[in-house]
C-alpha positions as CSV (number, residue, x, y, z in Angstrom):
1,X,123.1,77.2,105.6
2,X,121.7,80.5,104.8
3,X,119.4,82.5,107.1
4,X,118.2,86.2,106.6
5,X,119.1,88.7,108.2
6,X,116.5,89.6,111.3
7,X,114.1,92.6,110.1
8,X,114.7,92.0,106.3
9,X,115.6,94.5,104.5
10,X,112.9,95.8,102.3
11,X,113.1,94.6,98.4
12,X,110.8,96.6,95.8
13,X,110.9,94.7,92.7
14,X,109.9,95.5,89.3
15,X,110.0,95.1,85.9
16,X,113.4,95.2,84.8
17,X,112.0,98.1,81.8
18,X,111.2,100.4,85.0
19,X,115.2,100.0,86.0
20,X,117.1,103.9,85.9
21,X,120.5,103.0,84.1
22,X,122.2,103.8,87.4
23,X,120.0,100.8,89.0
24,X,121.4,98.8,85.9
25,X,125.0,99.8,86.6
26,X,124.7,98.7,90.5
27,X,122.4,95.4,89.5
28,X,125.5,94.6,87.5
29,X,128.1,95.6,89.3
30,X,126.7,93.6,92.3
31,X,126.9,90.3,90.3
32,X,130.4,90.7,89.7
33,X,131.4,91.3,92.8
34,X,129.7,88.4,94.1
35,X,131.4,86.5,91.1
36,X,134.5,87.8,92.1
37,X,134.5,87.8,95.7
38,X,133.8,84.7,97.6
39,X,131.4,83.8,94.3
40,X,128.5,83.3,95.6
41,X,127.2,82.9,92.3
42,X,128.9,79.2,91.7
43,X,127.8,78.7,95.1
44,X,124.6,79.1,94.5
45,X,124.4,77.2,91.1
46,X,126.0,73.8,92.9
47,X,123.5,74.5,95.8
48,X,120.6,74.2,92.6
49,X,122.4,71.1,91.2
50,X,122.7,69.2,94.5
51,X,119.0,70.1,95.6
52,X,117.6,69.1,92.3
53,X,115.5,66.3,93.5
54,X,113.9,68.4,96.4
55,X,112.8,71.1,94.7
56,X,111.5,70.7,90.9
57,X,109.0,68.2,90.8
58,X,109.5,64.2,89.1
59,X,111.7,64.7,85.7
60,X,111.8,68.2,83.8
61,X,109.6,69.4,86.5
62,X,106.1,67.6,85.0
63,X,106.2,65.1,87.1
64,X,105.4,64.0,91.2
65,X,104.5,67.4,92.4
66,X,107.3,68.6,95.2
67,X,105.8,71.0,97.1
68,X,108.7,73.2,98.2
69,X,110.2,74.1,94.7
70,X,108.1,77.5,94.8
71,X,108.8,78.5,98.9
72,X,112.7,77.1,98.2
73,X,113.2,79.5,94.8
74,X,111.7,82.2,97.4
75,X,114.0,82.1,99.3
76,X,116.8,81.3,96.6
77,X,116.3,85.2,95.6
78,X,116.3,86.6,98.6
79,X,119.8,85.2,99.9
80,X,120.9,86.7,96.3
81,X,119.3,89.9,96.8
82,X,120.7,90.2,100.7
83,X,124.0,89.8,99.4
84,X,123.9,92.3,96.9
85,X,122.6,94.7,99.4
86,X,125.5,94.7,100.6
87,X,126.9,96.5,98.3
88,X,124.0,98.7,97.6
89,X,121.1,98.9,100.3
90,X,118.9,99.7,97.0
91,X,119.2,97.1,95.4
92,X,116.4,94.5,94.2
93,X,116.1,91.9,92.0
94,X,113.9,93.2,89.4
95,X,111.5,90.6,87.3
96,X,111.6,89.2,83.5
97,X,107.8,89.6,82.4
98,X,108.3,87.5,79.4
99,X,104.7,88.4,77.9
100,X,106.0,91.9,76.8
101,X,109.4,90.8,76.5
102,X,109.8,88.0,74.5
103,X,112.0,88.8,72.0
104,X,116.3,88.2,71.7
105,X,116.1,92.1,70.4
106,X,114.6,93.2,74.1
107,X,116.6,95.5,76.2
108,X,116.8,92.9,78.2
109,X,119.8,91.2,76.4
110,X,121.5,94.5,75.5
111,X,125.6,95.1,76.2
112,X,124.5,97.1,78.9
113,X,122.4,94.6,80.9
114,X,122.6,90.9,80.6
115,X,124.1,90.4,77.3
116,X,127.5,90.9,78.3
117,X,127.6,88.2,80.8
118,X,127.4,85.7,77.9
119,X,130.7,86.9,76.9
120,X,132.4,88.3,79.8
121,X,135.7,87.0,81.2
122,X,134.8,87.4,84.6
123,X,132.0,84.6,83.7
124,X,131.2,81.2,82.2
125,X,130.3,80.9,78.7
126,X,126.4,80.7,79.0
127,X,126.0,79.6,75.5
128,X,122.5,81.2,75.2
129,X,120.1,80.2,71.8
130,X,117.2,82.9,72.3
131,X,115.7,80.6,69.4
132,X,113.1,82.4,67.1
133,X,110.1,82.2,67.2
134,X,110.3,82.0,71.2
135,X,108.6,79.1,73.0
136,X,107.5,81.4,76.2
137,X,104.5,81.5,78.5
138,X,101.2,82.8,76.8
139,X,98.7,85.1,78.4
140,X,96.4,82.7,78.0
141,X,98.3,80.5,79.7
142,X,99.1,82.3,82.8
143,X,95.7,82.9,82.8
144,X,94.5,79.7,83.1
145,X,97.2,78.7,85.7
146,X,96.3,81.5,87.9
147,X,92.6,80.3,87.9
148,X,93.7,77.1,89.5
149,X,92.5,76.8,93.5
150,X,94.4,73.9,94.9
151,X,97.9,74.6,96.1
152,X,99.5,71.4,94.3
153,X,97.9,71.8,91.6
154,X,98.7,75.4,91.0
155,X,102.5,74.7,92.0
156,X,102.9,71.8,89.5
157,X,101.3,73.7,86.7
158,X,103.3,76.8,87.5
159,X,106.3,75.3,87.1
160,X,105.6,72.9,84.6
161,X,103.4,75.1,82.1
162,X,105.2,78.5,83.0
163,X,108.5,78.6,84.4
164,X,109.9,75.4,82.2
165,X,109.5,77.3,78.6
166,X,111.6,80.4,79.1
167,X,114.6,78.0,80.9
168,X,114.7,76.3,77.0
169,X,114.3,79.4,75.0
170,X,117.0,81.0,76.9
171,X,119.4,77.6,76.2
172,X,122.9,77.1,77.5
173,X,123.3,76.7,80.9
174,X,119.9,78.2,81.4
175,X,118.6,74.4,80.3
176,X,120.5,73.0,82.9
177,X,120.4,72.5,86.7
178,X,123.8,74.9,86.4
179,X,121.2,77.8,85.5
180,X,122.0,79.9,88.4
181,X,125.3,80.8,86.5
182,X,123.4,82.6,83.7
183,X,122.0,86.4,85.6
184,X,118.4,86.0,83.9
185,X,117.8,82.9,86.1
186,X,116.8,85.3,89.3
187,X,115.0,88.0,86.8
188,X,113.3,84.9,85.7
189,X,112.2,83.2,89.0
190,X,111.7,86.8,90.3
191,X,108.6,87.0,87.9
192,X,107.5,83.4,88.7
193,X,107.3,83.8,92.5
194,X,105.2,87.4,91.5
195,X,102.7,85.0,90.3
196,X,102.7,82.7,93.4
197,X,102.6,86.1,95.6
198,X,99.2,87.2,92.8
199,X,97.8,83.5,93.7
200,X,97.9,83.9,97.1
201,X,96.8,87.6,97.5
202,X,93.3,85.8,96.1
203,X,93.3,82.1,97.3
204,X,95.2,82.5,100.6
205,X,95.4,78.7,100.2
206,X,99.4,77.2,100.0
207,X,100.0,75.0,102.7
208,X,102.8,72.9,103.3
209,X,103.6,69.6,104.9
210,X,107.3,70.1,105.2
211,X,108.2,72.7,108.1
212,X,112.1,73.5,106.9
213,X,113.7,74.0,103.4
214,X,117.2,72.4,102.0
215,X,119.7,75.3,102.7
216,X,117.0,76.7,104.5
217,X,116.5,74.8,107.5
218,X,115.6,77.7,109.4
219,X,112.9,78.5,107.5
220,X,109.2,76.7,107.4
221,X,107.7,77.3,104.3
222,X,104.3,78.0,106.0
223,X,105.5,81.3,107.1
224,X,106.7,82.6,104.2
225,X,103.3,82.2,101.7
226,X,103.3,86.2,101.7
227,X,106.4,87.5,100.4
228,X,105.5,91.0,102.3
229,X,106.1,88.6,105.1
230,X,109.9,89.2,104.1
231,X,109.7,92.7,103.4
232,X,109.3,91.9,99.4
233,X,106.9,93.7,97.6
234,X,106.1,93.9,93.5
235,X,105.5,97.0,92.2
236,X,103.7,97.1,88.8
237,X,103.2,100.7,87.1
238,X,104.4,102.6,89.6
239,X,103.1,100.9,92.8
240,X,104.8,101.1,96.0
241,X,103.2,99.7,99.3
242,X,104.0,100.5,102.4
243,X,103.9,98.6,105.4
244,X,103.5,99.0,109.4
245,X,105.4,102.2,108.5
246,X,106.0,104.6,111.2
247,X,108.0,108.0,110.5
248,X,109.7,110.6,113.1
249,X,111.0,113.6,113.9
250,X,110.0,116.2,110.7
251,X,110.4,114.2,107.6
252,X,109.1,114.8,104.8
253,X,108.2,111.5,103.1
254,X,107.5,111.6,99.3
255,X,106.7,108.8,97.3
256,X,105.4,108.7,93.4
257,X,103.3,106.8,91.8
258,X,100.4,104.4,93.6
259,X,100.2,104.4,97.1
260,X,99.1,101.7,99.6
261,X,99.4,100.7,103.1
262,X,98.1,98.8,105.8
263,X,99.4,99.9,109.4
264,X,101.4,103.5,108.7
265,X,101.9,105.5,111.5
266,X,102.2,109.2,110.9
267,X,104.2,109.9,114.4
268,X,103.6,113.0,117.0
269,X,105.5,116.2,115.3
270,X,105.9,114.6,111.8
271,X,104.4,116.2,108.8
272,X,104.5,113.5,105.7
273,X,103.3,114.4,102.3
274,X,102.6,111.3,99.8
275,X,102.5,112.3,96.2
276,X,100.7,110.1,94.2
277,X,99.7,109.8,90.3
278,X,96.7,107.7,90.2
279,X,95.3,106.1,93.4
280,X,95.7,106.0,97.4
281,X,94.8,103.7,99.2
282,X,95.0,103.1,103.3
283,X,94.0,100.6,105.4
284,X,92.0,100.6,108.9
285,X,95.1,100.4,110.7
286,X,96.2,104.3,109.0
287,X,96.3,106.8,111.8
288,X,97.7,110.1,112.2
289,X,98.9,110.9,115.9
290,X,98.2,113.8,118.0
291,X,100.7,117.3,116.5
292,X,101.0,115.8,112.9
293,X,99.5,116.3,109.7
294,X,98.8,113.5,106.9
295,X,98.3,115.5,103.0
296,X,97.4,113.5,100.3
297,X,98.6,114.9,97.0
298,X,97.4,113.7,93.1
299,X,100.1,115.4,90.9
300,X,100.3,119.0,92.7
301,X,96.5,119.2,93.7
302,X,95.5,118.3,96.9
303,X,92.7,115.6,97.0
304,X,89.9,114.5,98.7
305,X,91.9,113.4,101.8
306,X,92.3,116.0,104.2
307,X,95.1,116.5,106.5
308,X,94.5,114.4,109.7
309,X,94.9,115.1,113.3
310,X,93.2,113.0,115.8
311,X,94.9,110.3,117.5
312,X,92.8,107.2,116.1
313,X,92.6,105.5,113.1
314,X,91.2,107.2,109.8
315,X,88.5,105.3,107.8
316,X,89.2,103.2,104.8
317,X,89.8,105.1,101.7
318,X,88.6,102.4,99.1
319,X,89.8,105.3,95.9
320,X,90.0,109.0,94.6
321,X,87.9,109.0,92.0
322,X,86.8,111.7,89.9
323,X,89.7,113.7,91.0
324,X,91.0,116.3,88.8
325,X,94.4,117.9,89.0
326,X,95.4,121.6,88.7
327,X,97.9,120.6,86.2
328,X,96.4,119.8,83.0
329,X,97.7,116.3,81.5
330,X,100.1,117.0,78.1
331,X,98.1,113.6,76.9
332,X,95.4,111.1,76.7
333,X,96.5,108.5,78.5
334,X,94.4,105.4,80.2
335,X,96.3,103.4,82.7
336,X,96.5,99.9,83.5
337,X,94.2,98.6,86.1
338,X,95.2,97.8,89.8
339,X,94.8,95.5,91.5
340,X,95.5,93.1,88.7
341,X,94.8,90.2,88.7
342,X,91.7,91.4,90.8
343,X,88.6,89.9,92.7
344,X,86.6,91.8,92.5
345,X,87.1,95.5,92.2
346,X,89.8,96.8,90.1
347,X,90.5,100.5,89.6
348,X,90.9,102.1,86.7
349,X,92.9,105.5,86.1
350,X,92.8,107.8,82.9
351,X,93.7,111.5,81.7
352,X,92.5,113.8,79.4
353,X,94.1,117.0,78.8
354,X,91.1,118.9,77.4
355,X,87.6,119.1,77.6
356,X,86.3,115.8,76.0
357,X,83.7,112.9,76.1
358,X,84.9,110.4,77.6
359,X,83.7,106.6,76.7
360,X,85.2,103.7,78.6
361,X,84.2,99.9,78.1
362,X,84.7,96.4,79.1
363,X,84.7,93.6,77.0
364,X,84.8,90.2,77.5
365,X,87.3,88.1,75.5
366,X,85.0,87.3,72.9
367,X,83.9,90.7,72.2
368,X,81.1,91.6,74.0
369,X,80.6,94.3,75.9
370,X,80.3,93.8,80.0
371,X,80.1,97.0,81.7
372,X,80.6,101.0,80.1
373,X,82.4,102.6,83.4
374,X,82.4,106.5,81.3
375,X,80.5,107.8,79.1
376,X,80.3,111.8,79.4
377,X,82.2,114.7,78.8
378,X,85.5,115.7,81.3
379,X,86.9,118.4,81.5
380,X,91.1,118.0,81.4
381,X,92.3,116.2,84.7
382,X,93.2,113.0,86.0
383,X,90.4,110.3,87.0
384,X,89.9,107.0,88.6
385,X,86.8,105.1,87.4
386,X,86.2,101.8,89.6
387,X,84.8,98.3,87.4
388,X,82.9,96.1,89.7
389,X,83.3,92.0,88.4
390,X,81.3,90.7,91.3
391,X,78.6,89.0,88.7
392,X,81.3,87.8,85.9
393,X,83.3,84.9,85.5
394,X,86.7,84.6,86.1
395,X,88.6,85.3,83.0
396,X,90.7,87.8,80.7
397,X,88.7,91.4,79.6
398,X,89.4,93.7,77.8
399,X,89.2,97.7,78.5
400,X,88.8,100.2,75.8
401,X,89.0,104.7,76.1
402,X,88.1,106.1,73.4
403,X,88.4,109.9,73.6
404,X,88.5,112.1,70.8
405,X,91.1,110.8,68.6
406,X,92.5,108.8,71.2
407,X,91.8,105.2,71.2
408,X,93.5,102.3,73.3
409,X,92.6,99.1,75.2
410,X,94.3,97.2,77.6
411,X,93.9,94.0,79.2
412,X,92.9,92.9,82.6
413,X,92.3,89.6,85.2
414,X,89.2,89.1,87.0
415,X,90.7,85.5,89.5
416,X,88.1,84.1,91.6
């Protein structure tokens, strides 16, 4: 029986691209220790084999729905990810997003990564096919899964229409209830339960009959429907979130990229700078205690948020927007959306690095245009333009910046 460690230590996972090669080298090393340890890893596999029939649903997982398969792989990756903490606090298991990456030539199946477990001594011949061309999960498809709104539903679909495909392309013992044994198995189920956690976010509906797990008996799947619940968050371009939070003595806490939280504390004395590229965002529980100072930074110009003094709690801060850094962008550059999947307000972040006019656009999938969120001249900066999808369907857009030269579009998810 495994049960996790009281507190949880925090997880930040993301796309395995986003990975330093130092993050690589400990990801790695980790699995081989645990291979060569007490080995976990085989473990775990005959712990998947044995369970089989509790937590995939009727016969290759398209069958009699079983309701536990997507709280039991939850917590499947965590007892992984604890015990490679062990050997380095930092590490998390990142996710395979097999939209972008669906190709035998991705990094993910370099030498350096998870290629060389197919061939390695210290491992099991995982006889991989990576067939051509790859029978992975569409867009399209994820998109129409995500729209669903009953729980069982969902789940079924999820595993059946999503995280079935990539098991057979990936072949060996990745096809087989042995599949723990092959390393992409936790990248893989690591992006599945990131769509359960994006379901959730916006249906806040899974509910479960059975109130403990196989292996995890300690565990009721009810309490576990939020994976920030177990100190797990997914960060996607940059994110980080931050969570009752609360800082001490004189640090100086810096974080890059997007910022959000729901209950942080800035404690009496502290002084805590967050640096952030595109968007901050805090929630009604922020506050800022008596003697400290809160300074909210875009690049290296200080934004609209001023510093903060009074013991209570600040007002929501929905966005920056229209907020211009004293470093000048190098390039054009128009960001993808967050939230995402969204309902109904998504943000939207672009750069210029000269004067230009500006035209931004939504589409919907079949062309038309929806909404025009810019269209006027900026002088060179960062901005954050806000698209409002209260009155539209639930679907797949389609943003588009042109600026100049500069032309790109990007997709986005409006889930009701």
């Amino acid at each position: 029986m495994f049960v996790v460690s009281a507190g949880y230590a925090q997880s930040i996972r993301k796309d395995y691209n986003e990975m330093t090669p130092d993050e690589i080298d400990a990801y790695v090393n980790a699995l081989y220790d645990l291979r060569t340890g007490d080995d976990l890893i085989d473990e775990l596999r005959l712990a998947h084999v044995d369970l089989a029939p509790f937590i995939h649903s009727g016969s290759g997982g398209c069958g009699a729905v079983e309701e536990r398969f997507l709280p039991w792989h939850r917590m499947f990756i965590l007892e992984l990810e604890e015990a490679m903490q062990q050997f380095n606090s930092g590490i998390s298991v990142p996710y395979w997003d097999w939209i972008t990456d669906n190709s035998s030539n991705d990094p993910l199946w370099d030498h350096d990564f998870l290629g060389q477990f197919d061939s390695a001594t210290a491992w099991d011949t995982l006889n991989r096919s990576l067939s051509s061309p790859p029978n992975l999960p569409t867009q399209s498809q994820i998109n129409s899964v995500q729209s669903e709104t009953n729980f069982l539903d969902y789940s079924l679909d999820l595993e059946c229409t999503i995280h079935n495909p990539p098991h057979g392309w990936v072949g060996g013992v990745m096809a087989t209830m042995s599949s723990p044994l092959d390393p992409v198995f936790f990248l893989h189920h690591s992006m599945v339960d990131k769509l359960w956690q994006e379901w959730e976010e916006v249906n806040q509906s899974s509910s479960f009959q059975s109130t403990s797990l196989p292996r995890y008996t300690t565990t009721d799947p009810n309490d576990i429907t939020d994976s920030r619940d177990l100190n797990v968050w997914y960060a996607q371009d940059g994110l980080v979130m931050l969570d009752d939070y609360e800082t001490s003595g004189t640090n100086d806490y810096r974080y890059t990229g997007e910022i959000e939280s729901e209950d942080f504390t800035v404690a009496s004395g502290s002084d805590v700078t967050f640096t952030a590229g595109e968007k901050i965002v805090l929630g009604p529980g922020f506050k800022v205690e008596s003697g400290s100072s809160f300074l909210a930074m875009v690049d290296t110009d200080v934004g609209n948020i001023s510093s903060q003094t009074k013991e209570e709690e600040a007002p929501l801060v929905d966005r920056i927007d229209d907020l211009e850094s004293t470093d000048k962008p190098e390039t054009y550059s128009l960001s993808q959306n967050y939230p995402n999947p969204f309902n109904p307000i998504t943000n939207i972040a672009f750069s210029v690095p000269e004067r230009s006019h500006v035209r931004i656009a939504v589409y919907a999938i079949t062309g038309q245009i929806v909404a025009t969120l810019a269209d006027e001249v900026r002088e060179a900066g960062t901005y954050t333009v806000q698209f409002d999808a209260t009155r539209f369907a639930s679907g797949l857009y389609v943003y588009r910046m042109q600026a100049g030269n500069f032309v790109q579009s990007r997709q986005m998810t409006l889930l009701k």
